[in-house]
PASEBA-1860 file (N, C-alpha, C; in nm, 3 decimals):
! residues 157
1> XXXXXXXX> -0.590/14.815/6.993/-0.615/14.710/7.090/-0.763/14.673/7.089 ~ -0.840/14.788/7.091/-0.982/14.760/7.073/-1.016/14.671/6.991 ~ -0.966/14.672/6.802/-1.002/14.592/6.724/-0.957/14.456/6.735 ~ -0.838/14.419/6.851/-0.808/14.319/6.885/-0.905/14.204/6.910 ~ -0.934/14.278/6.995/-1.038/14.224/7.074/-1.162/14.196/6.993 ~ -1.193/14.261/6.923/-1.287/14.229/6.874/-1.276/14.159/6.749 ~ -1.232/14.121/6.738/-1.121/14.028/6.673/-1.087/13.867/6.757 ~ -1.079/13.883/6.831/-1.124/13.759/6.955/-1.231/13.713/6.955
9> XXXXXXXX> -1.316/13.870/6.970/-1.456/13.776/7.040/-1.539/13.684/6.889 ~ -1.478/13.812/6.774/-1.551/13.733/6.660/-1.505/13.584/6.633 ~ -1.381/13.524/6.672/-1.374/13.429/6.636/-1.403/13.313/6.757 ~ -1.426/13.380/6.884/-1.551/13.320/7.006/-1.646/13.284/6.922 ~ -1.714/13.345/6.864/-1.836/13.393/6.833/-1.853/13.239/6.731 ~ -1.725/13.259/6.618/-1.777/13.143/6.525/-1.694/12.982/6.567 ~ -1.668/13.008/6.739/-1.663/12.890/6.769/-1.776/12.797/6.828 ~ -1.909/12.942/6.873/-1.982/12.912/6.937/-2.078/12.846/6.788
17> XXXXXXXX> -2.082/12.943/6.700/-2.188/12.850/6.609/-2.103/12.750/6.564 ~ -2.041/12.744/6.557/-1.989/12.608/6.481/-1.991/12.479/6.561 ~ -1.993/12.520/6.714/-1.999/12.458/6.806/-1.837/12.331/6.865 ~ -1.729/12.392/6.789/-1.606/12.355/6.804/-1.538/12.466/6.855 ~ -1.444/12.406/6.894/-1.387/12.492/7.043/-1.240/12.471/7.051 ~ -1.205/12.381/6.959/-1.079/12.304/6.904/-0.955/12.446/6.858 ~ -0.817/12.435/6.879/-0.732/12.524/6.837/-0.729/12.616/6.706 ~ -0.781/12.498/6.586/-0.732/12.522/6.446/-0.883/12.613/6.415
25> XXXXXXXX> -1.000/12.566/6.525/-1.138/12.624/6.445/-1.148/12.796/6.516 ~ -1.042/12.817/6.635/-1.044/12.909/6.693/-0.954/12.996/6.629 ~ -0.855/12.947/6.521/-0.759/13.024/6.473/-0.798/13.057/6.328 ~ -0.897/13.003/6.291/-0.976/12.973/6.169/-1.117/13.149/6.183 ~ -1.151/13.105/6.306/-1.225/13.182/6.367/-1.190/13.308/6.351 ~ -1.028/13.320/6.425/-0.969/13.454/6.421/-0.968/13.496/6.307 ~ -0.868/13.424/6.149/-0.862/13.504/6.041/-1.001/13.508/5.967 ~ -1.066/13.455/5.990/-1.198/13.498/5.953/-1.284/13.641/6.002
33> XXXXXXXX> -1.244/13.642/6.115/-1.320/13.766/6.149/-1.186/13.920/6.107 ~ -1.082/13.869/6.077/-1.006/13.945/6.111/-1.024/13.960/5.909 ~ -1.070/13.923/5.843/-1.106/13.934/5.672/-1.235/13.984/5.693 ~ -1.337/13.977/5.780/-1.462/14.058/5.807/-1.391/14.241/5.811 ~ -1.334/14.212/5.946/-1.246/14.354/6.011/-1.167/14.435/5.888 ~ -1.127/14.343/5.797/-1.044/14.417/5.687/-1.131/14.460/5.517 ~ -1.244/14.384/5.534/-1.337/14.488/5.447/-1.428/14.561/5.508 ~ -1.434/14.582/5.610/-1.511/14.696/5.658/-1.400/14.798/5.725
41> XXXXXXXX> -1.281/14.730/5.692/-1.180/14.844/5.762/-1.192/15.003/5.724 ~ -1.214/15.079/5.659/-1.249/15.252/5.673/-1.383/15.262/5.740 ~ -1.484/15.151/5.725/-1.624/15.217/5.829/-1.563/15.204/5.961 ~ -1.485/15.091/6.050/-1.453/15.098/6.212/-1.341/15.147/6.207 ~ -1.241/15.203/6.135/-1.146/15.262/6.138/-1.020/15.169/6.148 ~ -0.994/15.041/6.100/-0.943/14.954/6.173/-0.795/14.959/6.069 ~ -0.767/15.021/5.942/-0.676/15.061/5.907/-0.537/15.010/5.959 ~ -0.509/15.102/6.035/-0.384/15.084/6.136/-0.399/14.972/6.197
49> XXXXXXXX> -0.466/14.872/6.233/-0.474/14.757/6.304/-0.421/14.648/6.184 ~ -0.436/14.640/6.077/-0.343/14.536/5.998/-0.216/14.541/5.949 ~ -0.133/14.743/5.950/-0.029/14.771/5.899/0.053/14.690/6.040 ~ -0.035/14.752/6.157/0.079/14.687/6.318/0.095/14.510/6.238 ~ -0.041/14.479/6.254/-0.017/14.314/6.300/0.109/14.264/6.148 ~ 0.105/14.321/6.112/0.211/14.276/5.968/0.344/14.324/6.047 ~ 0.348/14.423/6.087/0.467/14.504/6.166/0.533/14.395/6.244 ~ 0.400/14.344/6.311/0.418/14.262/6.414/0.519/14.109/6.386
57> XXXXXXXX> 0.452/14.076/6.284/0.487/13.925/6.222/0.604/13.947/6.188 ~ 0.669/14.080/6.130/0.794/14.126/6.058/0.862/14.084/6.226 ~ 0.851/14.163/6.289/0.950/14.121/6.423/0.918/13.976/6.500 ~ 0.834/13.954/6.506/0.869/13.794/6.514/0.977/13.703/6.432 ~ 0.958/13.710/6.281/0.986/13.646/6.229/1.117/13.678/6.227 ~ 1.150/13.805/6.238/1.339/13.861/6.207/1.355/13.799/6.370 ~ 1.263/13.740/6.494/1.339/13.708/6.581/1.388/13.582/6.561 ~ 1.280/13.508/6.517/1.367/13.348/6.472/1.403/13.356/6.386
65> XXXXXXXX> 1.433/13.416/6.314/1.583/13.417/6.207/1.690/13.398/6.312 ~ 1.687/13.539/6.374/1.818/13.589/6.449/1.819/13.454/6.554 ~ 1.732/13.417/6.625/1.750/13.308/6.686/1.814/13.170/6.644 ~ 1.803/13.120/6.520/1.868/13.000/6.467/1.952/13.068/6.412 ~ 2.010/13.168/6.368/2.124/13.215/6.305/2.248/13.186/6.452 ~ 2.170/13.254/6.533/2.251/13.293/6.674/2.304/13.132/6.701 ~ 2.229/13.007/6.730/2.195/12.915/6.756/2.348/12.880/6.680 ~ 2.327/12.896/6.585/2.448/12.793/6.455/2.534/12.900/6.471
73> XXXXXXXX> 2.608/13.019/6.487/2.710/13.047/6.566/2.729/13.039/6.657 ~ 2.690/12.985/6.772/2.711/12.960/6.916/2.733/12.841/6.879 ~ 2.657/12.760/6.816/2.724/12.632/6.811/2.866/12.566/6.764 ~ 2.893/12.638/6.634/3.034/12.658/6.551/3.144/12.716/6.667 ~ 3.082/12.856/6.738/3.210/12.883/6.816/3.250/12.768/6.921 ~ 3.147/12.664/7.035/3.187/12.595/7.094/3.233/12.503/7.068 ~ 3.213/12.459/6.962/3.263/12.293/6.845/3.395/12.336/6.783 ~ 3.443/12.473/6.774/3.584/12.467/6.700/3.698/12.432/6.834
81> XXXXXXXX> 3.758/12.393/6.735/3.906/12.327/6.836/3.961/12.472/6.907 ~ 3.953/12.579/6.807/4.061/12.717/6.869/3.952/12.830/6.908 ~ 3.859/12.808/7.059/3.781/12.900/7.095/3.817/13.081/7.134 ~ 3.832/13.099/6.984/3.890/13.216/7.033/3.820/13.346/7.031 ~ 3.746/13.380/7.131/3.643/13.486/7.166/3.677/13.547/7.324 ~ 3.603/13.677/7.314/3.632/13.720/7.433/3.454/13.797/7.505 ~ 3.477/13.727/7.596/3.347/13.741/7.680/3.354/13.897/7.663 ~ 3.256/13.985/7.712/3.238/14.122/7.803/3.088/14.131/7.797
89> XXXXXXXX> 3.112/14.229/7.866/2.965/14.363/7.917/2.989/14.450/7.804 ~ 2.866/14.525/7.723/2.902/14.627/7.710/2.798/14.716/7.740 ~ 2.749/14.835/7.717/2.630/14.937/7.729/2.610/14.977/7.609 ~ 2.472/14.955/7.580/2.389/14.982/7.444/2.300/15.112/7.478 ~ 2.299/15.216/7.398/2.251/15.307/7.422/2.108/15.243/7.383 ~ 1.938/15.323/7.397/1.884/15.284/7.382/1.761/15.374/7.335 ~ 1.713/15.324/7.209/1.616/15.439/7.142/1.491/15.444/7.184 ~ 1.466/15.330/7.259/1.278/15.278/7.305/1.305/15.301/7.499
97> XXXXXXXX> 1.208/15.395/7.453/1.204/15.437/7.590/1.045/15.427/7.695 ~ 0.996/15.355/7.644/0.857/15.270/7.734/0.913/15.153/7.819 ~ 0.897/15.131/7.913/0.920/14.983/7.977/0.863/14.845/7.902 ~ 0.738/14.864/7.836/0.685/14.770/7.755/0.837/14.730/7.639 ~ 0.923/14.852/7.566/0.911/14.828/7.433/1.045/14.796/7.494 ~ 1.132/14.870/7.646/1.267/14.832/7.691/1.257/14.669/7.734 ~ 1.183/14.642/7.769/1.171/14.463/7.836/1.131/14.384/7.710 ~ 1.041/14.397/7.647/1.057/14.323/7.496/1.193/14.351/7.396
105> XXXXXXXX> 1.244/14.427/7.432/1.438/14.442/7.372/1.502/14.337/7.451 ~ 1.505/14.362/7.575/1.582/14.278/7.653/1.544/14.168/7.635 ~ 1.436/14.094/7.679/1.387/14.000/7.713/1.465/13.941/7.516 ~ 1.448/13.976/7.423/1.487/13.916/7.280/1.610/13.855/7.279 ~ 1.644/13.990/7.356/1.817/13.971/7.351/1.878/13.820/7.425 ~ 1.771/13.866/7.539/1.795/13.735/7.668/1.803/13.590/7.585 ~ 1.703/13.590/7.503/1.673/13.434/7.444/1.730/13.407/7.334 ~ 1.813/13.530/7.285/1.925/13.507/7.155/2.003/13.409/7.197
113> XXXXXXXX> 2.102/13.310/7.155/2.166/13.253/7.217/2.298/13.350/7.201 ~ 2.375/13.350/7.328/2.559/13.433/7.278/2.527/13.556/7.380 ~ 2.415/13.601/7.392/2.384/13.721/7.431/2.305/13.706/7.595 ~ 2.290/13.808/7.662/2.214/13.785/7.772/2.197/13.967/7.829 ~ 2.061/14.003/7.844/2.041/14.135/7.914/2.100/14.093/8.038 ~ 2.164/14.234/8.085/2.266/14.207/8.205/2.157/14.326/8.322 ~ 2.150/14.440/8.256/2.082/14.550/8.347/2.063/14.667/8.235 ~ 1.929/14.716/8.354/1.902/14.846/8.268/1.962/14.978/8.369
121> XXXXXXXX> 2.006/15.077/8.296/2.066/15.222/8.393/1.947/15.255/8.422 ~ 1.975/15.327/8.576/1.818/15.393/8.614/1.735/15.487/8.544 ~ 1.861/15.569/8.434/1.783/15.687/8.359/1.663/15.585/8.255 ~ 1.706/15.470/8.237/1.636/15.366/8.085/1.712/15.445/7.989 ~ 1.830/15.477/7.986/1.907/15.521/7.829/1.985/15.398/7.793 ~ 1.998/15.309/7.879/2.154/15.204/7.839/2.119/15.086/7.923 ~ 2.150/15.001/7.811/2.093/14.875/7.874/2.217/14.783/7.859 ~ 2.220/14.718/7.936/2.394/14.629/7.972/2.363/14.479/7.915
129> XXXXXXXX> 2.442/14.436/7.832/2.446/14.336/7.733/2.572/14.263/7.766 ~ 2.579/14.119/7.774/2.680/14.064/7.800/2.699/13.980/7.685 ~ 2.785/13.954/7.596/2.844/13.904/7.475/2.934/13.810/7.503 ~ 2.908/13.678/7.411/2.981/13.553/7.461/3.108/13.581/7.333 ~ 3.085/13.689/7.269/3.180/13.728/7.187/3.250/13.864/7.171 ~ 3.265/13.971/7.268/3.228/14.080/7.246/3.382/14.167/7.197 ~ 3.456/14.094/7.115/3.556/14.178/7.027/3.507/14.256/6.951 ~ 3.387/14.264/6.861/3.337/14.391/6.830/3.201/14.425/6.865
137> XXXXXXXX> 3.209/14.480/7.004/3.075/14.534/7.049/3.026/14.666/6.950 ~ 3.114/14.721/6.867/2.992/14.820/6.783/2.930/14.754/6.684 ~ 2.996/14.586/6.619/2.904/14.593/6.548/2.802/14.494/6.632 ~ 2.808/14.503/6.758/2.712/14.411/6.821/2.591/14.505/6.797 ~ 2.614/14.658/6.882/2.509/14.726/6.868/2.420/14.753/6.786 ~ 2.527/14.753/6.657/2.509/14.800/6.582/2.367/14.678/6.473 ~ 2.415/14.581/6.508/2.305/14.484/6.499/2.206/14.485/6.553 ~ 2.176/14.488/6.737/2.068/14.540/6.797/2.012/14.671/6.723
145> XXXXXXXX> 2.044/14.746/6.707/1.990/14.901/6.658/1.908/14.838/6.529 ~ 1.982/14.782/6.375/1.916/14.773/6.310/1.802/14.674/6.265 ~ 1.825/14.580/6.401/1.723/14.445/6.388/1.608/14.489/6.486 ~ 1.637/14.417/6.585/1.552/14.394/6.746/1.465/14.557/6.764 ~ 1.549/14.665/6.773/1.505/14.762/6.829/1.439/14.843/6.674 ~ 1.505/14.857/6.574/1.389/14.937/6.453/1.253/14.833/6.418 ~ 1.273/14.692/6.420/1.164/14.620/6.397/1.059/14.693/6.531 ~ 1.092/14.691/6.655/1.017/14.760/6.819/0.930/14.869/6.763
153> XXXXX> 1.049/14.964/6.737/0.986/15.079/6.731/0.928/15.044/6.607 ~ 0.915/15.040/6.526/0.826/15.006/6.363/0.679/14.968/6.452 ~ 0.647/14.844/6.487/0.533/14.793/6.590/0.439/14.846/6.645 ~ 0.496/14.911/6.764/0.480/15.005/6.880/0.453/15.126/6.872 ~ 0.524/15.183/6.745/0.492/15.353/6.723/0.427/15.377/6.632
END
């Protein structure tokens, strides 16, 4: 988090000399300082700060996959003439056990389309998922487990 930041301020820094203040010179700013940060990476130790942010981009990007994938089956199931699906709840056991890494699960799930976090159990082991399709909730899980939640933990740990 530290190198984050400093990682911010450097590209503050070359908004101030440049004297633009504009989106693209601030994002310009960032990978610039953040190619400073990555050849001096073994003197500040900053190593681990580019394996995350790659980590990072990996789970973004598998989210909008999953998001327009989700999108064009939700769409196909409501456009066919013979809607034949069956709503439920089910309970997903759950491997991320921080509130940070349980509410960034949910919250993914929430904005999938088909899907919606329903509740978390008080222990945080099982989190309640409601499926606009849920005839096979294992391989629902079973999708959460190997997408949403190993991309989390990959990130985070």
């Amino acid at each position: 988090m530290r190198l984050f930041l400093i990682n911010v301020l450097l590209a503050l820094v070359w908004a101030a000399v440049t004297g633009f203040y504009s989106f693209l010179n601030l994002a310009f700013g960032f990978l610039l300082g953040a190619a400073v940060l990555y050849l001096i990476r073994e003197q500040v130790g900053s190593v681990g700060y580019f394996s995350r942010a790659g980590r990072i981009v990996r789970l973004i990007l598998l989210f909008l996959y999953e998001l327009v994938m989700s999108a064009i089956r939700v769409a196909i199931t409501v456009l066919s003439p013979n809607m034949n699906i069956k709503p439920g709840i089910f309970a997903y056991r759950l491997k991320v056990d921080r509130d940070f890494e349980i509410t960034l699960l949910a919250n993914m799930i929430t904005l999938t389309p088909g899907t919606l976090s329903v509740d978390v159990s008080d222990d945080k082991k099982f989190l309640y998922v409601h499926a606009i399709d849920c005839s096979d909730p294992d391989a629902t899980r079973k999708g959460i487990a190997d997408g949403f939640e190993r991309r989390i933990l990959e990130a985070f740990r």
